[in-house]
MARMIVEX-777718 format. One record per residue (C-alpha): y, z, x; residue number from 1. Coordinates in steps of 0.25 Angstrom, whole numbers, plus 5000, padded with zeros to 4 digits. Each point is the difference from the previous one (the first is absolute). Layout:
<py = Y&pz = Z&px = X&num = NUM>
...
end
This chain:
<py = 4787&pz = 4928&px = 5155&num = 1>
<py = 4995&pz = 5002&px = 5015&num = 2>
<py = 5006&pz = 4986&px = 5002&num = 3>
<py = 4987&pz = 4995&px = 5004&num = 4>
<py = 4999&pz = 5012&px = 5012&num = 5>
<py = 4985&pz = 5005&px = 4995&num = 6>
<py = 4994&pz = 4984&px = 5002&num = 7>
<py = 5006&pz = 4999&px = 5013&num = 8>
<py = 4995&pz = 5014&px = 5004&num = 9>
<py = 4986&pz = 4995&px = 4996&num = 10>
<py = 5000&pz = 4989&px = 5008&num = 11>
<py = 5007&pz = 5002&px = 5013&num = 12>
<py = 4994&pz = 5015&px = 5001&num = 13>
<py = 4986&pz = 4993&px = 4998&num = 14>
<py = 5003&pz = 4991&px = 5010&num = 15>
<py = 5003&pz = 5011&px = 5009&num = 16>
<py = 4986&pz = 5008&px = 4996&num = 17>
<py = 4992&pz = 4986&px = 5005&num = 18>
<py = 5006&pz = 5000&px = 5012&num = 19>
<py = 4997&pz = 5016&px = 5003&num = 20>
<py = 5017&pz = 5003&px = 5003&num = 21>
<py = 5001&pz = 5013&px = 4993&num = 22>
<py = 5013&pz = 5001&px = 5006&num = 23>
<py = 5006&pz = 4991&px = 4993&num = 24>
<py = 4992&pz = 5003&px = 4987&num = 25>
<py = 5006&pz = 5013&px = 5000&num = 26>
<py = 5015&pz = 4994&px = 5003&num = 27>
<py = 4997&pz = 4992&px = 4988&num = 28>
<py = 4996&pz = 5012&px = 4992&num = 29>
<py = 5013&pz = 5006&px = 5002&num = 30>
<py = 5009&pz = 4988&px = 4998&num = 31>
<py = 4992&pz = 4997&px = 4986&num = 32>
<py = 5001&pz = 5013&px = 4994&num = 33>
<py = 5014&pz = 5005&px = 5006&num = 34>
<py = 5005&pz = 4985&px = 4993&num = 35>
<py = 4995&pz = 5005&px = 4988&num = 36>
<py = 5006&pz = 5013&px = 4999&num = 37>
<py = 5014&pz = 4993&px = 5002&num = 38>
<py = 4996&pz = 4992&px = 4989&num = 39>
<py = 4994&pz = 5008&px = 4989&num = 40>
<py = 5012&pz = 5008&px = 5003&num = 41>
<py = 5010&pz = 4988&px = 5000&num = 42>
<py = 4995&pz = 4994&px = 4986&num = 43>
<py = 5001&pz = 5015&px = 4994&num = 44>
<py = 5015&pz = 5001&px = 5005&num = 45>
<py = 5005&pz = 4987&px = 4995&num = 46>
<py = 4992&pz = 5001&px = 4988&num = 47>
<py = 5006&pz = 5013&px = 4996&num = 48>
<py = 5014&pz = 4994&px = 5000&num = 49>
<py = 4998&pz = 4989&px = 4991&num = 50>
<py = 4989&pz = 5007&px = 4992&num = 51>
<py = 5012&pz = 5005&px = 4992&num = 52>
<py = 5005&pz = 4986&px = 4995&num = 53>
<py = 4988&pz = 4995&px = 4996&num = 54>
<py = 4997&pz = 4998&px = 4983&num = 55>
<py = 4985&pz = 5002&px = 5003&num = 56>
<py = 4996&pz = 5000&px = 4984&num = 57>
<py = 5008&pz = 4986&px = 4999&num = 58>
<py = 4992&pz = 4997&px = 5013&num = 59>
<py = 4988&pz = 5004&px = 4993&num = 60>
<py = 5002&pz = 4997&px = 4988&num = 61>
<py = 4997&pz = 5013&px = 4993&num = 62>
<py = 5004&pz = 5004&px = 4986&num = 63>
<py = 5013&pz = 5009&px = 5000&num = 64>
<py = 4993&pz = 5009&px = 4991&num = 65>
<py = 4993&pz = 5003&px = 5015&num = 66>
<py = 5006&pz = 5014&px = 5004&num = 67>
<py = 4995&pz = 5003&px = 5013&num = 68>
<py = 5010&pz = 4998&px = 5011&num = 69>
<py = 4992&pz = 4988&px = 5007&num = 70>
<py = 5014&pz = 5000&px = 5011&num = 71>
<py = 4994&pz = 5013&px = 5004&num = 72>
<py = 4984&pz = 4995&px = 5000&num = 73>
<py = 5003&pz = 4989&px = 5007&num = 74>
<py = 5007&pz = 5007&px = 5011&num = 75>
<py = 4988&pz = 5010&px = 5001&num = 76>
<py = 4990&pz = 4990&px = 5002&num = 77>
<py = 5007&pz = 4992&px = 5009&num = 78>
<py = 5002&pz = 5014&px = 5009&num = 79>
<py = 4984&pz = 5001&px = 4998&num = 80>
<py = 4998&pz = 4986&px = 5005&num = 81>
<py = 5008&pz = 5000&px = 5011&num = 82>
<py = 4991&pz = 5013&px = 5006&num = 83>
<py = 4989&pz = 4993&px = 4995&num = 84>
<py = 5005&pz = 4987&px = 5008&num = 85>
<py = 4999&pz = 5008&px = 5012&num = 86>
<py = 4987&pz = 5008&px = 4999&num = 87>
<py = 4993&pz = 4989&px = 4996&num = 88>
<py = 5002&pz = 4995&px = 5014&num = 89>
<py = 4985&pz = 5005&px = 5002&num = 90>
<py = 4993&pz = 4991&px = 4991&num = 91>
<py = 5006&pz = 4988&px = 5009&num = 92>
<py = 4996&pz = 5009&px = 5014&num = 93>
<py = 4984&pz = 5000&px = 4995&num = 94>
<py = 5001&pz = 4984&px = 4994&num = 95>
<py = 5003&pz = 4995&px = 5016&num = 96>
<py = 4990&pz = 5010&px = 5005&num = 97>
<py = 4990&pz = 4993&px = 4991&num = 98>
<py = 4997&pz = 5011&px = 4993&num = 99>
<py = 5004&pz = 4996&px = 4986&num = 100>
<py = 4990&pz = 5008&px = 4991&num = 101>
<py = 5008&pz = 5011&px = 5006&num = 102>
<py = 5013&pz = 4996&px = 4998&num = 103>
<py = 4995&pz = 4994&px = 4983&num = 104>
<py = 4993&pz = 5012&px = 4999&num = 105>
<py = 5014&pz = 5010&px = 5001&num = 106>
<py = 5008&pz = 4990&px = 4991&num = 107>
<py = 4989&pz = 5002&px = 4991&num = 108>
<py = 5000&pz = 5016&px = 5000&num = 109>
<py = 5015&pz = 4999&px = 4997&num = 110>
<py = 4998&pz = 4992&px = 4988&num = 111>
<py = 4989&pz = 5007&px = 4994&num = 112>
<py = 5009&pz = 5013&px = 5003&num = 113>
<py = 5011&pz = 4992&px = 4994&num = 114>
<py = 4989&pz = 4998&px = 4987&num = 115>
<py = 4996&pz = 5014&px = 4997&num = 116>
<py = 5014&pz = 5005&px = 5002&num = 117>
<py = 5005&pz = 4993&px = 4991&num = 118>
<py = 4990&pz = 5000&px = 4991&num = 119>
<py = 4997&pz = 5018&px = 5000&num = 120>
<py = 5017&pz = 4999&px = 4998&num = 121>
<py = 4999&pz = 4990&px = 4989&num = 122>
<py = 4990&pz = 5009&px = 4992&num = 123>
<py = 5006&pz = 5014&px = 5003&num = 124>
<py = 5014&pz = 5001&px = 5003&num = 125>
<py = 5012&pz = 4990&px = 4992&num = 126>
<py = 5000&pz = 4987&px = 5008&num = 127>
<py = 5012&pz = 4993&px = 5003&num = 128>
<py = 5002&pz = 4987&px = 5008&num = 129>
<py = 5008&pz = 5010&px = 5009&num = 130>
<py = 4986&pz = 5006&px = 5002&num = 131>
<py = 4992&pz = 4989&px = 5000&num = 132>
<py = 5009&pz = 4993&px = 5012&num = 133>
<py = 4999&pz = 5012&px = 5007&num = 134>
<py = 4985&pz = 5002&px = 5001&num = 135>
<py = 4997&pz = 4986&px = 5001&num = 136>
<py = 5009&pz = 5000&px = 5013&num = 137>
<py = 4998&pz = 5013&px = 5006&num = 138>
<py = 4984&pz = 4998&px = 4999&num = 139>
<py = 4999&pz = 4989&px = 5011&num = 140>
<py = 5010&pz = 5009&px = 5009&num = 141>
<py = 4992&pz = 5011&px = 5001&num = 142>
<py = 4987&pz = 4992&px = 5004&num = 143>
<py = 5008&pz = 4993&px = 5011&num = 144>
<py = 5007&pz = 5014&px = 5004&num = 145>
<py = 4986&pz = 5006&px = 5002&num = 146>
<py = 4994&pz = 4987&px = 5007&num = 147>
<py = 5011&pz = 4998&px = 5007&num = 148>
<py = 4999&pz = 5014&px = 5007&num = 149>
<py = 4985&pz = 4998&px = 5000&num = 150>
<py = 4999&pz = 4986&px = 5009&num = 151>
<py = 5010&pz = 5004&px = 5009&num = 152>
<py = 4993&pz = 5014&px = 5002&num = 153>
<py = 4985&pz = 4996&px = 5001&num = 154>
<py = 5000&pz = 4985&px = 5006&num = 155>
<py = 5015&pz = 4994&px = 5004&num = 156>
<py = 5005&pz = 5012&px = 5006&num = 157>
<py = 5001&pz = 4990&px = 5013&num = 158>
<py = 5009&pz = 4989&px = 4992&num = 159>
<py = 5009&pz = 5012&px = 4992&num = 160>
<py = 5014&pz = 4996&px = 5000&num = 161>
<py = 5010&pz = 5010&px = 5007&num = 162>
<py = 5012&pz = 4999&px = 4991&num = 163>
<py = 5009&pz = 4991&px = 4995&num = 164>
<py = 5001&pz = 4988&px = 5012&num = 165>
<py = 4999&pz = 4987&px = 4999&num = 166>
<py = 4997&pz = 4989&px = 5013&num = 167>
<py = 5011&pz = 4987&px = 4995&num = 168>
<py = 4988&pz = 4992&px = 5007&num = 169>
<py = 4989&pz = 5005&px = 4992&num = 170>
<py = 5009&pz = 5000&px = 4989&num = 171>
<py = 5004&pz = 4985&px = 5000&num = 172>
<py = 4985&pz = 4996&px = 5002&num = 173>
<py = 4998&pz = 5007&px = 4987&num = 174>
<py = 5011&pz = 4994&px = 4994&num = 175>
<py = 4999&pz = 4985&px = 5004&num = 176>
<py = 4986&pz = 5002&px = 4992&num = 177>
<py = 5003&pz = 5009&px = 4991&num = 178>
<py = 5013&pz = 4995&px = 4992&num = 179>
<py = 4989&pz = 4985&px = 4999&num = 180>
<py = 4990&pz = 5010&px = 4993&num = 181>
<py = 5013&pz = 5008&px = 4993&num = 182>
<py = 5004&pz = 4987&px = 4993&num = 183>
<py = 4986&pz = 4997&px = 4997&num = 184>
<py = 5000&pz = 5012&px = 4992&num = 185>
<py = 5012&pz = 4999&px = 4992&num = 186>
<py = 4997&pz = 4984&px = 4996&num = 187>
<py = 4985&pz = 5009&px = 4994&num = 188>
<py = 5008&pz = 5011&px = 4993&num = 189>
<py = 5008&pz = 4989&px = 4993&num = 190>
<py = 4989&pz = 4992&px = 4997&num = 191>
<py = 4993&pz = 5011&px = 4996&num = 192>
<py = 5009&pz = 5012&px = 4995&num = 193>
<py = 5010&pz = 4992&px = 4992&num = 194>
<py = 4989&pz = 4996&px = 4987&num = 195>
<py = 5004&pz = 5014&px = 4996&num = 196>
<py = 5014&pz = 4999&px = 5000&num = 197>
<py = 4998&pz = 4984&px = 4995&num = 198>
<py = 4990&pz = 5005&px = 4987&num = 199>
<py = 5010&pz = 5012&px = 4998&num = 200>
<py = 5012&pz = 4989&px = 4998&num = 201>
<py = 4993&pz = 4990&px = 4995&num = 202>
<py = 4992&pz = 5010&px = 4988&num = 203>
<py = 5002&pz = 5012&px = 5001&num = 204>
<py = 4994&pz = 5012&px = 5008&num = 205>
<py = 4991&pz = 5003&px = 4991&num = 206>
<py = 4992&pz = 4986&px = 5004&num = 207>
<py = 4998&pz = 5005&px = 5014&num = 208>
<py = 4989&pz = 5010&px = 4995&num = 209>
<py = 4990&pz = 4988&px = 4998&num = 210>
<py = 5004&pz = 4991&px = 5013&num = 211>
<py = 5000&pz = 5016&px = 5008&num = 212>
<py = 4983&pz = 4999&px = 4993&num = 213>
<py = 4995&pz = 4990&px = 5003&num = 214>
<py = 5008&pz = 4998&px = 5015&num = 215>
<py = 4993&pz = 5014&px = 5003&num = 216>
<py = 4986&pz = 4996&px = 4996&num = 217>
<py = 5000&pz = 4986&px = 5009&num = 218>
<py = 5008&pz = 5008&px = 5011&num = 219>
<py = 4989&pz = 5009&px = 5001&num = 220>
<py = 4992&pz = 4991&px = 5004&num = 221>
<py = 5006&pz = 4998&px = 5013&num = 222>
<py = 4999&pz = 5012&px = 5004&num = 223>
<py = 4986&pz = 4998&px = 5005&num = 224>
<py = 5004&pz = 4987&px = 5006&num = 225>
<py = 5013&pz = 5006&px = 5008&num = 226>
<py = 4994&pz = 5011&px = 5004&num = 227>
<py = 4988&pz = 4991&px = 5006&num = 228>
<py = 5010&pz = 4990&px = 5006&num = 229>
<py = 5012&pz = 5009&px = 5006&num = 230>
<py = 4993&pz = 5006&px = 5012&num = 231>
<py = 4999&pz = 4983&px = 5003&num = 232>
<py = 5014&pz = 5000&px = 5003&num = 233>
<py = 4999&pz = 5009&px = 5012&num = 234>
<py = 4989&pz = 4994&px = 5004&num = 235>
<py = 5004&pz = 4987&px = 5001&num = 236>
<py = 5012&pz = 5005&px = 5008&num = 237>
<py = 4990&pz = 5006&px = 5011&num = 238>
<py = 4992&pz = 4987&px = 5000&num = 239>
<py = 5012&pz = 4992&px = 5000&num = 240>
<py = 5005&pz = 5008&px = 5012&num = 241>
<py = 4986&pz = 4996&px = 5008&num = 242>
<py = 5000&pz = 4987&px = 4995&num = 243>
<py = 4987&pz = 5002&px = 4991&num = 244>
<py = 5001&pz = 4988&px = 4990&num = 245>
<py = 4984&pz = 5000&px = 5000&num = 246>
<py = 5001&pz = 5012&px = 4993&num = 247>
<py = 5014&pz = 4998&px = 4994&num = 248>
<py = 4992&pz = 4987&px = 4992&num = 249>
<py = 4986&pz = 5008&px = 4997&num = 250>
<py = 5010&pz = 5011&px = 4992&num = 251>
<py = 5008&pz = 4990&px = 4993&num = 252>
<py = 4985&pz = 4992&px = 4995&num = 253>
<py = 4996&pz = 5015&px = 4995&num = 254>
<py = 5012&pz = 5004&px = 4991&num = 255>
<py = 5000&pz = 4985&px = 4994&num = 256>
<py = 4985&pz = 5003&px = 4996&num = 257>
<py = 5003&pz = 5013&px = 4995&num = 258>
<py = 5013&pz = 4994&px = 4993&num = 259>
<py = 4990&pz = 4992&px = 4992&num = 260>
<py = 4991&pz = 5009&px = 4995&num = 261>
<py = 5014&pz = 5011&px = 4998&num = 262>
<py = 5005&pz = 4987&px = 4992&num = 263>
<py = 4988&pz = 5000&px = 4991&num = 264>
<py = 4999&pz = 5015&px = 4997&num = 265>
<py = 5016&pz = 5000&px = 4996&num = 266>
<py = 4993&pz = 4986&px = 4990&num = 267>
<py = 4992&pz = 5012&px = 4996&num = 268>
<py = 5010&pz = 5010&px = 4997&num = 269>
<py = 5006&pz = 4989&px = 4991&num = 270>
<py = 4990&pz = 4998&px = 4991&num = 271>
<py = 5000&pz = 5015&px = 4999&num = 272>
<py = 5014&pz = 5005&px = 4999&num = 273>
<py = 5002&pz = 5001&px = 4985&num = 274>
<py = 4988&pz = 5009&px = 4999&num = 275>
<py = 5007&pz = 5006&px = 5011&num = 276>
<py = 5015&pz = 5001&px = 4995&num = 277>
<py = 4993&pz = 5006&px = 4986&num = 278>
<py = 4993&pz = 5012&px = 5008&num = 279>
<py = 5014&pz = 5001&px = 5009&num = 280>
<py = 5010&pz = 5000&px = 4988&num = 281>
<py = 4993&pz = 4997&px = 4987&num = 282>
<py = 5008&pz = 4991&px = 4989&num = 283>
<py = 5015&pz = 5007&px = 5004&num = 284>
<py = 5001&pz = 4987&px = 5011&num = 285>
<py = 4999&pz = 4986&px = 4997&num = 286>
<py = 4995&pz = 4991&px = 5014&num = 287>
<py = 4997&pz = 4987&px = 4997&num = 288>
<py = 4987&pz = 4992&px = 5008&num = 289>
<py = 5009&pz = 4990&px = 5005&num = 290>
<py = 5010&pz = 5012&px = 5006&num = 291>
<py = 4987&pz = 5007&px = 5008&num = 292>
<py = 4995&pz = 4984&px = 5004&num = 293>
<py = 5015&pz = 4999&px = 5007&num = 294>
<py = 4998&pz = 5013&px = 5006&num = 295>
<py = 4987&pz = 4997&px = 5005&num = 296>
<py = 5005&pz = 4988&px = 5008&num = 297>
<py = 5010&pz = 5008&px = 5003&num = 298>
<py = 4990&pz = 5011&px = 5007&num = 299>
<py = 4991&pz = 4986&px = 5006&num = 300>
<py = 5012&pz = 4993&px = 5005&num = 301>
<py = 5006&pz = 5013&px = 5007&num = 302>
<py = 4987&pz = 5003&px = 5008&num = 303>
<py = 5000&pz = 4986&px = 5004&num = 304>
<py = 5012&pz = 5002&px = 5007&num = 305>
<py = 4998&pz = 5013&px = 5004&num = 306>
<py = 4988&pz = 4995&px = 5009&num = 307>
<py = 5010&pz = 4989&px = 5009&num = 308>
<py = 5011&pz = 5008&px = 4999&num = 309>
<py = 4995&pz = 5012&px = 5007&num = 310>
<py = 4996&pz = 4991&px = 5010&num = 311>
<py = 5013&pz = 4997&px = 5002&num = 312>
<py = 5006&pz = 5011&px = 4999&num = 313>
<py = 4993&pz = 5005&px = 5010&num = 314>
<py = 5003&pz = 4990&px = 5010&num = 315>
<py = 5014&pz = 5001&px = 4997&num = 316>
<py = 5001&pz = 4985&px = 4995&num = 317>
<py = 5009&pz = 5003&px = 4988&num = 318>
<py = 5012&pz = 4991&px = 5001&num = 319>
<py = 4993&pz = 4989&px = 4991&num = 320>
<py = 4994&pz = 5012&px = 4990&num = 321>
<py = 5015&pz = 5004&px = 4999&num = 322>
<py = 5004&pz = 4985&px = 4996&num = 323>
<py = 4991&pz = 4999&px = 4990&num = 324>
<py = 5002&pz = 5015&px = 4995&num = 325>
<py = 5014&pz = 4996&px = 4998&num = 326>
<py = 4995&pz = 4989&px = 4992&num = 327>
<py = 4994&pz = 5007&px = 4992&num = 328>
<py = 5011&pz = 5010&px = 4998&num = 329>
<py = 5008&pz = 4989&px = 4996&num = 330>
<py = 4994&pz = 4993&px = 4989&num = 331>
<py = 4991&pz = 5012&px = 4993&num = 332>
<py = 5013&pz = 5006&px = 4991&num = 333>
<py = 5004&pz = 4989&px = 4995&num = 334>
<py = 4985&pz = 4993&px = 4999&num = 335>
<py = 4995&pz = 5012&px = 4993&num = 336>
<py = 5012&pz = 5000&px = 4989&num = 337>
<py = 4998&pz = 4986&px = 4998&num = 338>
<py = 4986&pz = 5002&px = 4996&num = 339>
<py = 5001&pz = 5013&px = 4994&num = 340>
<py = 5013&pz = 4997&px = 4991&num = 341>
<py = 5002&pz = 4986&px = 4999&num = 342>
<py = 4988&pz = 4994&px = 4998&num = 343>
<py = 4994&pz = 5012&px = 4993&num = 344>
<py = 4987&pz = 5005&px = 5007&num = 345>
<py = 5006&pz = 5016&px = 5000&num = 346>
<py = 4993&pz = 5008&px = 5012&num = 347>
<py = 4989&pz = 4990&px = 5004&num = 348>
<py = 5012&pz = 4991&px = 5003&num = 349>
<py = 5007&pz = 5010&px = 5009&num = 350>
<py = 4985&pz = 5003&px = 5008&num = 351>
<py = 4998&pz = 4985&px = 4999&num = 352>
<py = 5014&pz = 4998&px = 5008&num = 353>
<py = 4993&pz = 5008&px = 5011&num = 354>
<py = 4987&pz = 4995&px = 5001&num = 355>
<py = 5007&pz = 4985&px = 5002&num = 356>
<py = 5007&pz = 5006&px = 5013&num = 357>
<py = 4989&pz = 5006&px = 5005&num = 358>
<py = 4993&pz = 4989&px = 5000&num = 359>
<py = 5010&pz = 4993&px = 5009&num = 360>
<py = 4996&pz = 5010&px = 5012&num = 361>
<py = 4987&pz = 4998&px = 4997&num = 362>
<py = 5000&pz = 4985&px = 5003&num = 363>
<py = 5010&pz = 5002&px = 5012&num = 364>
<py = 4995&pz = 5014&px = 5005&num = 365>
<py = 4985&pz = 4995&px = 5004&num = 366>
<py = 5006&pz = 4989&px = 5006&num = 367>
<py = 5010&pz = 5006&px = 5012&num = 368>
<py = 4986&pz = 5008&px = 5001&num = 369>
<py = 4992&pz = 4989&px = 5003&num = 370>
<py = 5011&pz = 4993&px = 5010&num = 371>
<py = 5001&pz = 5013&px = 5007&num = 372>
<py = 4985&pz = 5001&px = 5002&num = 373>
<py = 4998&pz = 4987&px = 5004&num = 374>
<py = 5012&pz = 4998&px = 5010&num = 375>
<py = 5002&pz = 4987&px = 4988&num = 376>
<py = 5011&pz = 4994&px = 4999&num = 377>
<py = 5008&pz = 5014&px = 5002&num = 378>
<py = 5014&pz = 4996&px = 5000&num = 379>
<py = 5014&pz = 5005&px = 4993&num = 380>
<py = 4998&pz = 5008&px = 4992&num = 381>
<py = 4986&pz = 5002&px = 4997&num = 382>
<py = 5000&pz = 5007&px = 5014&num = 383>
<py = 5009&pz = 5011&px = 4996&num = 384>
end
């Protein structure tokens, strides 16, 4: 939803941290965040007019015995995220100073926030998805709010925005990279928030409780990966900005050993995962093995190109990224409907569909990598 603002940021205000131009760190500053008022602000406005003609519990495919108004939940949440969109501009200002623990560490506070919230309402007051929404939103608000307030205060008081201004120079940087990473991003949601919607049509919502397990379990264990290889990202913006591919090299040697060994302990997690699932949800769920084994690839395959991609990201080569992305955009609906329906493999079929496209980017990713590196053959483009 930032159209891509918050990558940009990252890298052109990290570009201007290496080189020591706090003058234009701080310009940046105030472009970025005064671009993202305008357009949390924007998406509120044109969502609340068409909010109204929207049949969300056909678009959902909830039982009409469903009484709560979800036109009115819906329109809530989406205030919420909008003023979350915008306060959770800090977490993108700490991951280009390279202080990413920092900037995890405050999305974690919101979510536990968001946990025991929910959970102390759930057991002492009549929940309602109304509720629930509410608190689930409001949580991560009030964390940015306060760290928000605190970075500024304490250690950016230097870089603080003076109200809404944005420089159409320092604007267009952002955006010439930015709307590359924004349609990266949208070719992932699709890839990766449409299996709901898919399982939802295909059989039913209730079918989504099972695929939502044992994603959540596998997708834990990238956690620990990300939050190891998301500070890279910067850094390979400041050594790519001083022409250190020494150093550039050693890293990229580093996160493929620890990809190995990250590899075999999701292996582990495998072999492990029903006794797992029986602890987490007893007998109420059915996941099969061969389910959890496509969302293990799945959690192998994704760190695999986590490593190149922030590489490149960082460098701001994402043209070729974005080519393939669309790819894969392309052909995952219908490859997952294919499997899932037509030639009958259910849920593995439709993480199956997945794991097949990502292993695409994981041939051709490593490769652009390599060519950059090595000034090899870097033509077309594999140069973009």
């Amino acid at each position: 939803m930032d159209i891509g603002l918050g990558n940009g940021f990252r890298n052109k205000f990290a570009e201007a941290i290496a080189k020591k131009d706090i003058s234009l760190a701080r310009e940046y500053m105030q472009t970025f965040y005064s671009s993202m008022f305008l357009i949390a602000a924007s998406i509120f406005l044109i969502f609340l007019c068409i909010n109204p003609f929207l049949n969300w519990g056909h678009i959902l495919n909830v039982s009409k015995s469903f009484n709560d108004n979800l036109n009115l939940i819906v329109l809530v949440v989406m205030g919420l995220f909008c003023l979350q969109l915008f306060l959770k501009n800090i977490t993108t200002v700490l991951l280009a100073l390279q202080r990413t623990s920092e900037s995890n560490f405050i999305i974690f506070l919101g979510n536990v926030l968001a946990l025991i919230g929910i959970y102390v309402y759930g057991r002492f007051c009549h929940s309602s998805l109304m509720s629930i929404s509410v608190i689930f939103m409001l949580s991560p608000i009030i964390v940015f709010l306060i760290s928000t307030v605190y970075y500024f205060k304490i250690y950016l008081g230097h870089l603080l925005p003076a109200g809404v201004y944005i420089k159409k120079v320092h604007l267009s940087n952002l955006l010439n990279l930015g709307i590359k990473f924004f349609l990266i991003q949208i070719t992932t949601v699709v890839m990766f928030s449409s299996d709901s919607l898919i399982i939802t049509q295909l059989f039913g919502p209730k079918y989504v409780t099972p695929y939502n397990i044992a994603y959540r379990l596998f997708a834990a264990t990238l956690t620990g990966f990300t939050i190891i290889m998301t500070p890279f990202w910067t850094a390979f913006t400041e050594a790519n900005t001083k022409d250190d591919k020494a150093w550039i090299n050693n890293s990229l040697k580093k996160l493929v050993y620890l990809w190995v060994a990250f590899s075999c302990m999701v292996l582990v997690l495998l072999y492990f995962s029903p006794f797992i699932y029986n602890i987490w949800v007893g007998n109420k769920v059915m996941i099969t093995m061969a389910l959890s084994a496509q969302f293990a690839i799945l959690a192998i395959l994704l760190s695999w190109n986590g490593i190149f991609s922030q590489y490149l990201n960082g460098i701001g080569k994402i043209k070729f990224q974005l080519y393939v992305g669309l790819f894969q955009c392309v052909i995952n609906i219908p490859l997952a409907i294919l499997l899932a329906k037509y030639m009958n493999m259910g849920l593995m079929g439709i993480v199956l569909a997945t794991n097949l496209c990502l292993i695409v980017s994981g041939i051709l990713l490593p490769i652009q990598t390599s060519k950059i590196l090595n000034n090899k053959n870097l033509y077309g483009i594999w140069s973009k």
